[in-house]
C-alpha positions in Angstrom: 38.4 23.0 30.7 38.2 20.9 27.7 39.3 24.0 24.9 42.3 24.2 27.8 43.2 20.4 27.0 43.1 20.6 23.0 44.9 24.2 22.9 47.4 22.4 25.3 47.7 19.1 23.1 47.5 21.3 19.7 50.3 23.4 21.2 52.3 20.2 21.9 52.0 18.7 18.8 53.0 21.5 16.7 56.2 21.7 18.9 57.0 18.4 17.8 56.1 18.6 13.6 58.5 21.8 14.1 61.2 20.1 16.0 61.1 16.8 13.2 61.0 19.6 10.4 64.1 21.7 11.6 65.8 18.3 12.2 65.0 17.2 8.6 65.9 20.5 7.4 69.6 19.6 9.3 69.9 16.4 8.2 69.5 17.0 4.1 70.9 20.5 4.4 74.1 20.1 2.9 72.9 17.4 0.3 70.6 20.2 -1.2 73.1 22.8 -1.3 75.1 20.4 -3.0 72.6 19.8 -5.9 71.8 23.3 -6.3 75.0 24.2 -6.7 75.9 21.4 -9.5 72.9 22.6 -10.8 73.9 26.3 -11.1 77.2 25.2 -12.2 76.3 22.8 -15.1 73.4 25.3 -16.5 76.3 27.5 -15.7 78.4 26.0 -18.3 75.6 25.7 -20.9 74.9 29.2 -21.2 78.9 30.1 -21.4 78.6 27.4 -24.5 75.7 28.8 -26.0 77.1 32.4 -25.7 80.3 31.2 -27.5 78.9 29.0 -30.8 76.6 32.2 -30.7 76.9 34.0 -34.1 73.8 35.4 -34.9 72.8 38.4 -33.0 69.3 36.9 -32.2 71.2 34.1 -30.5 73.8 36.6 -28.5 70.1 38.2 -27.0 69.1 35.0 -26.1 71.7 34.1 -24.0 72.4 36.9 -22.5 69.0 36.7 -22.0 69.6 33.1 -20.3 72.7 34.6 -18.2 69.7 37.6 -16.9 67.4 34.4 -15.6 70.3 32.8 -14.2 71.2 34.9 -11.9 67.9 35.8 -11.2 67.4 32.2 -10.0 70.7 32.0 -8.2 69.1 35.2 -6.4 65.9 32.8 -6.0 67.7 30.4 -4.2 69.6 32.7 -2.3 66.9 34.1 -0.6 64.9 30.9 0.1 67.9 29.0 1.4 68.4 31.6 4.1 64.8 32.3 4.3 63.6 28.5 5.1 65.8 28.2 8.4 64.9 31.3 9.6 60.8 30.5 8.6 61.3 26.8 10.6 62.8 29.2 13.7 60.3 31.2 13.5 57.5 28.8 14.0 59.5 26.9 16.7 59.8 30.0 18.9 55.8 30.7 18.4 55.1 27.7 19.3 57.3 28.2 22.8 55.5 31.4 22.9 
């Protein structure tokens, strides 16, 4: 009877830390793809200026180099932006489970 109660109360009280997570996750949202995409866009710029005052050929690898990682992390971010929504749904419809 009592392990019924604190499954019962540990079930409820998950159900709420996910509900104020995916509401958090709503509210700041568009705020964080915001930043990440000034972000992306001034490193953006950088590397364009480091590949044109590039004259050595040591300095062409390296930012080509930084080009490679930048995508790479645009990829990054990709994945975890439309990963974290779908993680936060996840745990809300095991908790209803």
């Amino acid at each position: 009877m009592n392990i019924n109660l604190l499954a019962t109360g540990l079930d409820e009280n998950l159900a709420q830390i996910v509900e104020k997570l995916k509401g958090l996750i709503d509210s700041f949202w568009i705020y964080i793809v915001i930043a990440l995409a000034a972000v992306v866009v001034i490193w953006g710029a950088y590397i364009g200026i480091k590949i044109a005052i590039a004259h050595r050929n040591e300095e062409k690898i390296n930012a080509r180099d930084m080009v490679k990682n930048l995508i790479i992390g645009i990829v990054i971010i990709f994945v975890v932006a439309m990963g974290a929504p779908l993680l936060i749904n996840g745990l809300s419809a095991w908790v209803g489970a």
